[in-house]
C-alpha atoms as an extended CHARMM CRD file, in Angstrom:
* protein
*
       222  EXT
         1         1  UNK       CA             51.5870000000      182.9800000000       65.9340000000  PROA      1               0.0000000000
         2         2  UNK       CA             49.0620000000      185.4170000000       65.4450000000  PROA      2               0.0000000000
         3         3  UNK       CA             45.2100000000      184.8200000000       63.4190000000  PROA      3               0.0000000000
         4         4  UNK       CA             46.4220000000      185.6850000000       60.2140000000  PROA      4               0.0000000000
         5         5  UNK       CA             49.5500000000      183.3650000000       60.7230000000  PROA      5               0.0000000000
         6         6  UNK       CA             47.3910000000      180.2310000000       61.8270000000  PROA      6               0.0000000000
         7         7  UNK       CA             47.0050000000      177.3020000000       59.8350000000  PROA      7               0.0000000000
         8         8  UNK       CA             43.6010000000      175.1850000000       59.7140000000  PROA      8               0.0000000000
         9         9  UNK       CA             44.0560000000      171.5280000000       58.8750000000  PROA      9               0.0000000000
        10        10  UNK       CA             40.3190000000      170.4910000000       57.5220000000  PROA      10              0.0000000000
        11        11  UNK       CA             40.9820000000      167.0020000000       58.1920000000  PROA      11              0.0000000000
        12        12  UNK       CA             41.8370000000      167.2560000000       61.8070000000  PROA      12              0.0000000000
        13        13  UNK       CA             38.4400000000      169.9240000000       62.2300000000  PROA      13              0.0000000000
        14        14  UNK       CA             36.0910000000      167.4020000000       60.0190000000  PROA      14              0.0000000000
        15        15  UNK       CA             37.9990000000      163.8370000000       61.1000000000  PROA      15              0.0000000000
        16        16  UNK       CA             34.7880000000      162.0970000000       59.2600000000  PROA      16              0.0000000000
        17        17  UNK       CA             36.6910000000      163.3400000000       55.5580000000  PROA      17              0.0000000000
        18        18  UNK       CA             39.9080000000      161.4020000000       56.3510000000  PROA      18              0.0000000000
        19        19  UNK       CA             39.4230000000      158.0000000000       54.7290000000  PROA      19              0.0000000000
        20        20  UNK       CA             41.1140000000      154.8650000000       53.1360000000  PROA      20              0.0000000000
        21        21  UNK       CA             40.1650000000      153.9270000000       50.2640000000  PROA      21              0.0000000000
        22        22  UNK       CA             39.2310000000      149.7040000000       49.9320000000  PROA      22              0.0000000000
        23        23  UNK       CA             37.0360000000      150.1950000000       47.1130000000  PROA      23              0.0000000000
        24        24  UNK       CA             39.1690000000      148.6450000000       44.4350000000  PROA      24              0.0000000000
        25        25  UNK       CA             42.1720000000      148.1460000000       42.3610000000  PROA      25              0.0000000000
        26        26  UNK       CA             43.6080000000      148.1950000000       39.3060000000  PROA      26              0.0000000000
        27        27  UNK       CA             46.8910000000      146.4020000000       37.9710000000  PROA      27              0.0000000000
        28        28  UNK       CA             48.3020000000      145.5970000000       34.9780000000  PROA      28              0.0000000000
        29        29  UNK       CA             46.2650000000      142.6910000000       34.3300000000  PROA      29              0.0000000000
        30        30  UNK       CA             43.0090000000      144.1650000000       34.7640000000  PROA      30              0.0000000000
        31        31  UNK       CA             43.7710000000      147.1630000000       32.2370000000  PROA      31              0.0000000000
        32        32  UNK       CA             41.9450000000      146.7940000000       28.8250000000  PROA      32              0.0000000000
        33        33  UNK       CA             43.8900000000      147.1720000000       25.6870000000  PROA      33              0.0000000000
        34        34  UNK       CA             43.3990000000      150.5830000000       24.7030000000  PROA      34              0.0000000000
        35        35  UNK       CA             42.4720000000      154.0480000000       26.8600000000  PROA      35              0.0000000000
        36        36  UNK       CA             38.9250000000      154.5530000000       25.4590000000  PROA      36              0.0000000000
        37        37  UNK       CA             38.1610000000      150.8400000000       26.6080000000  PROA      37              0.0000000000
        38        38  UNK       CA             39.3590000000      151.2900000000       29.9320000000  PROA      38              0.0000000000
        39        39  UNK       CA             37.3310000000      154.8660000000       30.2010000000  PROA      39              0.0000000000
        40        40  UNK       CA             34.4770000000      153.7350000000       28.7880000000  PROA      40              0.0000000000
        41        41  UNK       CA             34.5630000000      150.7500000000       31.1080000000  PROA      41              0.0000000000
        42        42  UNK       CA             34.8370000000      153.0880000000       33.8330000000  PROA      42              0.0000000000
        43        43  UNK       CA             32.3870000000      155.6250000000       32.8320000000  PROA      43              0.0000000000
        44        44  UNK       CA             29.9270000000      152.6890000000       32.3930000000  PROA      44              0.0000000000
        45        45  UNK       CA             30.3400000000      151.5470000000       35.8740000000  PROA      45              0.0000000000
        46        46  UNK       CA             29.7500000000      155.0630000000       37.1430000000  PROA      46              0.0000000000
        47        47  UNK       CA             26.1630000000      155.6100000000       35.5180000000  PROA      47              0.0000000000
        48        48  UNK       CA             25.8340000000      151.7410000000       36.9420000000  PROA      48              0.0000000000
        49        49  UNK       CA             26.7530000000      152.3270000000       40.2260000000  PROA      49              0.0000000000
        50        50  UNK       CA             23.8010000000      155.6300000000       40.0310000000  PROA      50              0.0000000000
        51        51  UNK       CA             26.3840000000      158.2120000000       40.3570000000  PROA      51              0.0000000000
        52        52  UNK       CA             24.7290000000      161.8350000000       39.6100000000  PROA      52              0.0000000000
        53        53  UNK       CA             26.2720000000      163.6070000000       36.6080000000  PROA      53              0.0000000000
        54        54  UNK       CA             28.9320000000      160.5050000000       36.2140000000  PROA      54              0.0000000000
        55        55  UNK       CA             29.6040000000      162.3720000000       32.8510000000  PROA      55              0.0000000000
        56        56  UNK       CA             31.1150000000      165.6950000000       34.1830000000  PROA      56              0.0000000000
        57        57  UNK       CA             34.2210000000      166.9830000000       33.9750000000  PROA      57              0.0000000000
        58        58  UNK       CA             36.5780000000      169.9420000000       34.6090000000  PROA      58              0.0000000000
        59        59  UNK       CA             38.0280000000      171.0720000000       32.0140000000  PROA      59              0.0000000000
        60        60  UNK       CA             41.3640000000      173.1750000000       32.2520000000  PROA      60              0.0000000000
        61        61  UNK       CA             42.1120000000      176.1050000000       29.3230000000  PROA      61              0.0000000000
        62        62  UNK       CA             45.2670000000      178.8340000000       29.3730000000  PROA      62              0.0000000000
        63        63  UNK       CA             44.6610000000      182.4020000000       28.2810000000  PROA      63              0.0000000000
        64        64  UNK       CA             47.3600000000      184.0080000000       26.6750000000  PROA      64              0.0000000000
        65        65  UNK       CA             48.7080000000      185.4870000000       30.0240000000  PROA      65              0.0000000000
        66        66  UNK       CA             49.1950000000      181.6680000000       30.8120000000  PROA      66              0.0000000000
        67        67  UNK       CA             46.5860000000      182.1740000000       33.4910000000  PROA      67              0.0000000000
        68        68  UNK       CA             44.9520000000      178.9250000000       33.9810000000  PROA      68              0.0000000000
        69        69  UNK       CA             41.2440000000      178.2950000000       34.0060000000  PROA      69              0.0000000000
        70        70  UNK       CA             39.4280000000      175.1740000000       34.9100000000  PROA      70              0.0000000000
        71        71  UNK       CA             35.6840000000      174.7360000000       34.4870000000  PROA      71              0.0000000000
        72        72  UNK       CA             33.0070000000      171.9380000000       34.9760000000  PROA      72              0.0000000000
        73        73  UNK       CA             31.1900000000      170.7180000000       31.6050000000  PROA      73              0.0000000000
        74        74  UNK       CA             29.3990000000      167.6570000000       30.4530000000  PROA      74              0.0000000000
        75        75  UNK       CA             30.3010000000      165.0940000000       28.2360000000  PROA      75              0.0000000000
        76        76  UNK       CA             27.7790000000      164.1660000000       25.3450000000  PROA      76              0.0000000000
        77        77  UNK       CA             29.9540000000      162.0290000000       22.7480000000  PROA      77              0.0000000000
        78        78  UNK       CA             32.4680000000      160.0090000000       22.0830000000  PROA      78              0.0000000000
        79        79  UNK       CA             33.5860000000      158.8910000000       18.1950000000  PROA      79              0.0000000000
        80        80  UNK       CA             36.5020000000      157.4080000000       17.0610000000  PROA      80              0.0000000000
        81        81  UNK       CA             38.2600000000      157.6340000000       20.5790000000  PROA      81              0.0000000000
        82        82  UNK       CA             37.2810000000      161.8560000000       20.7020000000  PROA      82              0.0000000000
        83        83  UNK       CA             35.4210000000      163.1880000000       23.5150000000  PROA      83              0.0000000000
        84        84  UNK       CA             33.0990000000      165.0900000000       22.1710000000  PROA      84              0.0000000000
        85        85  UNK       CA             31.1180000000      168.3570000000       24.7930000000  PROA      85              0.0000000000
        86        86  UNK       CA             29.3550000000      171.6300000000       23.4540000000  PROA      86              0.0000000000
        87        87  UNK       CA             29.6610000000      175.0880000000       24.3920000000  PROA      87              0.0000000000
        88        88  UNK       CA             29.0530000000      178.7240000000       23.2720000000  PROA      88              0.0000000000
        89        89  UNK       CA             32.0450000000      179.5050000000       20.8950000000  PROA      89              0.0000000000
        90        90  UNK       CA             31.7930000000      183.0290000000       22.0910000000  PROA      90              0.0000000000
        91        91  UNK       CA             32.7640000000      181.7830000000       25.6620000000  PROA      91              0.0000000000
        92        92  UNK       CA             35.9400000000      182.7450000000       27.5930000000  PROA      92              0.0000000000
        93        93  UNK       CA             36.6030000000      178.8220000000       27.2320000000  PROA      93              0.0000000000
        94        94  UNK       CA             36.4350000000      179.4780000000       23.2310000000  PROA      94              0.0000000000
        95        95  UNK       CA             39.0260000000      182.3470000000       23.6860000000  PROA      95              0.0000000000
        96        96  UNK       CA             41.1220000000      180.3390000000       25.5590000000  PROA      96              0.0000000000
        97        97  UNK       CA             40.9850000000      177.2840000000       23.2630000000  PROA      97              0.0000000000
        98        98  UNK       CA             41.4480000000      179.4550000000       20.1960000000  PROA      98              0.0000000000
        99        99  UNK       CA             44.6400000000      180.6620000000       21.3120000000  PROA      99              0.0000000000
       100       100  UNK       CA             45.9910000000      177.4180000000       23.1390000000  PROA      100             0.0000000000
       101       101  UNK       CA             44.3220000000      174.4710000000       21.3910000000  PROA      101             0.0000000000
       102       102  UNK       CA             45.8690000000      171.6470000000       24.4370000000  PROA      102             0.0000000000
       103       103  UNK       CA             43.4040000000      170.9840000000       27.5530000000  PROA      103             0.0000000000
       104       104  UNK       CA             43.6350000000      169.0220000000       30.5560000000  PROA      104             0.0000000000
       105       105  UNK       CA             40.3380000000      167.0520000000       31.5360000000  PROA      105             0.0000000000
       106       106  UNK       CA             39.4640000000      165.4420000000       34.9210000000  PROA      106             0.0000000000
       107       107  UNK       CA             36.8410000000      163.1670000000       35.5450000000  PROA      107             0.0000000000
       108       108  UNK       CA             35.9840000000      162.5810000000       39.4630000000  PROA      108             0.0000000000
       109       109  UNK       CA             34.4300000000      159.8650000000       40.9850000000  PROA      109             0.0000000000
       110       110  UNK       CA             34.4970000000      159.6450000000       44.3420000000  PROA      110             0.0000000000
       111       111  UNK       CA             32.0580000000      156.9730000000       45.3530000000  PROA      111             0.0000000000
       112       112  UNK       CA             34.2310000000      154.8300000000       43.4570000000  PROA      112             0.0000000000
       113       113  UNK       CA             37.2160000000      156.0590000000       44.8120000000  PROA      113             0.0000000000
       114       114  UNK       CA             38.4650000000      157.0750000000       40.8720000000  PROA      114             0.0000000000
       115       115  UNK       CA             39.8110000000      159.7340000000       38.7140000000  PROA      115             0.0000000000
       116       116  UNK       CA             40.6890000000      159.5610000000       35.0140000000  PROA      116             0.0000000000
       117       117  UNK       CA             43.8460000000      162.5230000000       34.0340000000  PROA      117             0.0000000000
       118       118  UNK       CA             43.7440000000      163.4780000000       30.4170000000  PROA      118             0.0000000000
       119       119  UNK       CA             45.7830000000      165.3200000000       28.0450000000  PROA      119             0.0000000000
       120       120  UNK       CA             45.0060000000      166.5130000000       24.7520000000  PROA      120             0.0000000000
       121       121  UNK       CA             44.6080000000      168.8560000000       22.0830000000  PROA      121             0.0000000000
       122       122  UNK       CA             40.6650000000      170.0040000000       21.1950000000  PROA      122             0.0000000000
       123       123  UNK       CA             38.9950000000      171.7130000000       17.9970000000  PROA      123             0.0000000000
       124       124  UNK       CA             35.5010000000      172.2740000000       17.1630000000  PROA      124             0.0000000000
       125       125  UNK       CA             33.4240000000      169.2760000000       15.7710000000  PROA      125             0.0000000000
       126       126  UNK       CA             32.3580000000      169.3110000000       12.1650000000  PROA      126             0.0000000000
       127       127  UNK       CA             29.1600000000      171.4450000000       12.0510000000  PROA      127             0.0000000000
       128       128  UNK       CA             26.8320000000      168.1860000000       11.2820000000  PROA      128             0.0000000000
       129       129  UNK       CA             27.5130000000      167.3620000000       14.6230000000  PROA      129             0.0000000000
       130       130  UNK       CA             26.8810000000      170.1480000000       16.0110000000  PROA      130             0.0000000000
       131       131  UNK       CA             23.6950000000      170.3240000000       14.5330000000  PROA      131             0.0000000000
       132       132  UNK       CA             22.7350000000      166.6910000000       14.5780000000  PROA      132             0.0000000000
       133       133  UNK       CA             23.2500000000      167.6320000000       18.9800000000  PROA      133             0.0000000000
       134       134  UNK       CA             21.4750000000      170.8090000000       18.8700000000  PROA      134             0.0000000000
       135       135  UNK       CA             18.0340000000      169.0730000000       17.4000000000  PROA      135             0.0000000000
       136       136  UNK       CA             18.2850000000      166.3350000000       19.9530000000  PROA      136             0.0000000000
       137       137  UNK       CA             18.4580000000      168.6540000000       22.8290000000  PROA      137             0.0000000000
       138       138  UNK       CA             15.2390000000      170.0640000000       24.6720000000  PROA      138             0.0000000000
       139       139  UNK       CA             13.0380000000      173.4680000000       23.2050000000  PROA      139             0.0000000000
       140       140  UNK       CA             14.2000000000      174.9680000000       26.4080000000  PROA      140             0.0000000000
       141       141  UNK       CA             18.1110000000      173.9530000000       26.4690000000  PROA      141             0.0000000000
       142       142  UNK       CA             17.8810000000      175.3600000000       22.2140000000  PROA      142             0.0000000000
       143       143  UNK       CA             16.1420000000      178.4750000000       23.8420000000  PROA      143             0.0000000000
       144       144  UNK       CA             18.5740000000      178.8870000000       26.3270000000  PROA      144             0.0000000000
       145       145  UNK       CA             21.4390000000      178.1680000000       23.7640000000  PROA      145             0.0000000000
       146       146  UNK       CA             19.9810000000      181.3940000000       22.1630000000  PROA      146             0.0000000000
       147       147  UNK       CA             19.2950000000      183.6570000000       24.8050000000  PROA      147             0.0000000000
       148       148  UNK       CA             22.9140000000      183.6460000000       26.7660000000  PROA      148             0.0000000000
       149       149  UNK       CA             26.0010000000      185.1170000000       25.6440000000  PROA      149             0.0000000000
       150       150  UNK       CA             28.2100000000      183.0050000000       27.6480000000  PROA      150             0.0000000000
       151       151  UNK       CA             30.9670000000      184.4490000000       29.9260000000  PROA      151             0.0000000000
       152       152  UNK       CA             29.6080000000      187.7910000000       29.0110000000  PROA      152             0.0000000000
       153       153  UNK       CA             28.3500000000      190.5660000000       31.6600000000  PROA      153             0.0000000000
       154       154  UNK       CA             24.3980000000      191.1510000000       32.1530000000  PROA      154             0.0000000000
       155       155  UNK       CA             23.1110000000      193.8860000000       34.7260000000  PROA      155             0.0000000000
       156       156  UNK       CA             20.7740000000      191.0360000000       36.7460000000  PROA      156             0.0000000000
       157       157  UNK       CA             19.1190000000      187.7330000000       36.2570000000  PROA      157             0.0000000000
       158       158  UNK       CA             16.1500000000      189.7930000000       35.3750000000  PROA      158             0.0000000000
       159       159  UNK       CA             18.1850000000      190.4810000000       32.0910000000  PROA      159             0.0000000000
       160       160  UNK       CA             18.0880000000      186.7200000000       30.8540000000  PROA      160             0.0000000000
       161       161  UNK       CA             14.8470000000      185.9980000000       31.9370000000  PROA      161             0.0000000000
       162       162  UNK       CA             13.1010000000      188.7950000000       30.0780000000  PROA      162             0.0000000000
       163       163  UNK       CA             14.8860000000      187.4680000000       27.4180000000  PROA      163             0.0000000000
       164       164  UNK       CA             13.7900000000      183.9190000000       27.8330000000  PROA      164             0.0000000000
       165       165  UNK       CA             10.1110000000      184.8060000000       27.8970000000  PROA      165             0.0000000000
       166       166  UNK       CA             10.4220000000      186.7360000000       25.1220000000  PROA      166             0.0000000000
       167       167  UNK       CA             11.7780000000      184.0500000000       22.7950000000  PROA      167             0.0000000000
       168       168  UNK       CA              9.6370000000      181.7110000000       24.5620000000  PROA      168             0.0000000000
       169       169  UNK       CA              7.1100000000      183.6880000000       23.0790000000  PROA      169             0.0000000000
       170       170  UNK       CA              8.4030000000      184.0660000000       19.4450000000  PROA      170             0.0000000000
       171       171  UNK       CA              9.5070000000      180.6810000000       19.1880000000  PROA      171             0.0000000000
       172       172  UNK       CA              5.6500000000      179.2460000000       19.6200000000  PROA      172             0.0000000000
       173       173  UNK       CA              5.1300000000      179.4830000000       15.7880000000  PROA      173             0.0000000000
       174       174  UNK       CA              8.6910000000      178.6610000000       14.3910000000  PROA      174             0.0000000000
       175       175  UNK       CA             11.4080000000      176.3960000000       14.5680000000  PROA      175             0.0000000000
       176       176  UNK       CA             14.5940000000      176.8600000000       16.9800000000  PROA      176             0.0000000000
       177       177  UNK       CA             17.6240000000      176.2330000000       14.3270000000  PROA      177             0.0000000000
       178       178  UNK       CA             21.4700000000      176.2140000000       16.0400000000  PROA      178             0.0000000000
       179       179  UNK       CA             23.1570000000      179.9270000000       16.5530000000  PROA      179             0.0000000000
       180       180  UNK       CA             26.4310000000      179.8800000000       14.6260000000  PROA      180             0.0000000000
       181       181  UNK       CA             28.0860000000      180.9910000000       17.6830000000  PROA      181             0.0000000000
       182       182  UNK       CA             27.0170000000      177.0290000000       19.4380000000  PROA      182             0.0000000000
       183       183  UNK       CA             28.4810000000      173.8930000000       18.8970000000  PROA      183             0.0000000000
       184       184  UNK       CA             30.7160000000      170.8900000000       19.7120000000  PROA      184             0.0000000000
       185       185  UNK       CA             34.1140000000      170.4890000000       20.3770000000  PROA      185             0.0000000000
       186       186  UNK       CA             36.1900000000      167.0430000000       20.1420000000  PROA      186             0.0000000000
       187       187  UNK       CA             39.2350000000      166.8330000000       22.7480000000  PROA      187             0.0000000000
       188       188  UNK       CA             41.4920000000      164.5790000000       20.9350000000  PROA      188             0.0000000000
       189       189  UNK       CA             43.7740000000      162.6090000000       24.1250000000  PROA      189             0.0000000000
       190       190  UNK       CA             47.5990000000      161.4170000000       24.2500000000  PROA      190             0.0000000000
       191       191  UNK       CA             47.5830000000      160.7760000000       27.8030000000  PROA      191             0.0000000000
       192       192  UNK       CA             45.6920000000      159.0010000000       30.0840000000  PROA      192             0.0000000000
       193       193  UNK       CA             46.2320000000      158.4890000000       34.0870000000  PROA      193             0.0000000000
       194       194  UNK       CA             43.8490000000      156.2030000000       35.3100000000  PROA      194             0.0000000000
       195       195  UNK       CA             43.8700000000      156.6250000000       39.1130000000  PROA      195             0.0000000000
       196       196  UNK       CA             42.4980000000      154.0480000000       41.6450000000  PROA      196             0.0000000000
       197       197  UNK       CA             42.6440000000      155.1770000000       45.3320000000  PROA      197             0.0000000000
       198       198  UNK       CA             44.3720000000      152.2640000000       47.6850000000  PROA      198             0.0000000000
       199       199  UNK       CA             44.6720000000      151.6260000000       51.3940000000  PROA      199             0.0000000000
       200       200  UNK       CA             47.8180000000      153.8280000000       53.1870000000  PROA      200             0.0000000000
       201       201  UNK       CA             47.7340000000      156.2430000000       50.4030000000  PROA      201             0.0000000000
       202       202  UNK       CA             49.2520000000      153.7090000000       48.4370000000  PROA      202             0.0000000000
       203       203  UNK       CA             47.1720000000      154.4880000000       45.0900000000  PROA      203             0.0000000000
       204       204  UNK       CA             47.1510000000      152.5310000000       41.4200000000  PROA      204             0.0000000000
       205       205  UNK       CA             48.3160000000      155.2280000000       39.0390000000  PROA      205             0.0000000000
       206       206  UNK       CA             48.0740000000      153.3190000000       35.4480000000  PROA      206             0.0000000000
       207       207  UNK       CA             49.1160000000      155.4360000000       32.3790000000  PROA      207             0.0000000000
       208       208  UNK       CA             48.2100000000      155.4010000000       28.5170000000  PROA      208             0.0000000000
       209       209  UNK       CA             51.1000000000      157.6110000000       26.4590000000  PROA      209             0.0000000000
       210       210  UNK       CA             50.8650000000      158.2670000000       22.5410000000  PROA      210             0.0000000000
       211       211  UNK       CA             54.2840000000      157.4980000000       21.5740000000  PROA      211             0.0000000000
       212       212  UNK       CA             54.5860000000      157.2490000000       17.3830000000  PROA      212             0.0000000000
       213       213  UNK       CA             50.4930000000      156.2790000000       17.4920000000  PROA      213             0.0000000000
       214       214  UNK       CA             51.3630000000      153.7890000000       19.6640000000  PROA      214             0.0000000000
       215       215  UNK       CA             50.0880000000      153.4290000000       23.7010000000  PROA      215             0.0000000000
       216       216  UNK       CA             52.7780000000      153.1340000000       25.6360000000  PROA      216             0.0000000000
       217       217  UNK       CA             51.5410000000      151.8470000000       29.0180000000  PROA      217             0.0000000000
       218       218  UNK       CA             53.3970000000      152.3290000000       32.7220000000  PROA      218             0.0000000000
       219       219  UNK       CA             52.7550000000      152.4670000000       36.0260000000  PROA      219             0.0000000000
       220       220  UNK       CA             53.5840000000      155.6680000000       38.5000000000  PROA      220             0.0000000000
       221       221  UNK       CA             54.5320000000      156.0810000000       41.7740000000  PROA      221             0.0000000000
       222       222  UNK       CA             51.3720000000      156.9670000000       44.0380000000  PROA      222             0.0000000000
């Protein structure tokens, strides 16, 4: 077998990765009645437990090549069982959302041995939102909100920071209002997997389905 032909398995080079996972469990009798109340359950017991950022996930768009692209963003919301994030609408994310209006979404916790699969179609919050968000959030983070064109090319990091000091400057004597171009978007689920790692490999895979606005509940295979 020659170099380029050799396979590297990272668990046998870094044995300390490989481990089982006793943490938990989750059966039928410990699910909650609906999907938010089991995530926000979960999500609750993440910021407990002192996780950092327990409120990121990766969020998964198609382009219209079908290409798939899969990003990390923050969760900042939720109403009326929508999760709710913001973003620059002039984003490649926006693109890709525009076109293709279903997502996937991941949340990872690993110190609690957890993931949460979700599927769902996403649109843009009403504007109120958006704005309501936008005043809440720090001078700098409305600054910033102004100064980059998200997912478009700059020359340096010189370009952005000029920038930055610049409307630093301006913005001394007037108020930072919310660029059109910002704002929230809602991801609307119909499927929950709620994943609990187990000894052996032998992991709790409990799912939520919208079936005629009803949650249909099952269990799957690990």
């Amino acid at each position: 077998m020659s170099d380029n032909d050799s396979i590297i398995f990272i668990d046998q080079i870094y044995e300390s990765i490989r481990k089982d996972y006793t943490a938990n469990t989750l059966t039928e009798d410990k699910l909650l009645e609906t999907p938010i109340k089991q995530f926000y359950s979960w999500l609750e017991e993440a910021y407990q437990a002192g996780l950092a950022e327990p409120n990121a996930f990766s969020l998964a768009t198609c382009d219209q090549d079908q290409q798939p692209n899969i990003r990390t963003v923050l969760l900042k919301a939720i109403q009326n069982e929508k999760l709710i994030f913001f973003s620059n609408y002039d984003s490649q994310k926006a693109k890709e959302i525009a076109v293709n209006n279903k997502v996937s979404v991941l949340f990872f916790w690993p110190n609690l041995e957890r993931q949460v699969r979700i599927q769902a179609t996403i649109e843009k919050t009403p504007i109120e939102i958006s704005e309501t968000y936008f005043e809440s959030r720090p001078f700098v983070s409305r600054l910033g909100a102004l100064v980059s064109r998200q997912s478009t090319r700059i020359e340096s990091r010189q370009v952005i920071e000029d920038q930055m000091k610049e409307l630093e400057r301006k913005s001394l004597v007037k108020k930072v209002t919310r660029p059109d171009y910002w704002g929230g978007y809602q991801i609307t689920p119909f499927y929950y997997e709620f994943w609990q790692g187990r000894r052996s490999r032998l992991h709790d895979r409990l799912v939520f389905e919208l079936k005629d606005k009803n949650w249909e509940t099952y269990r799957l295979s690990p």
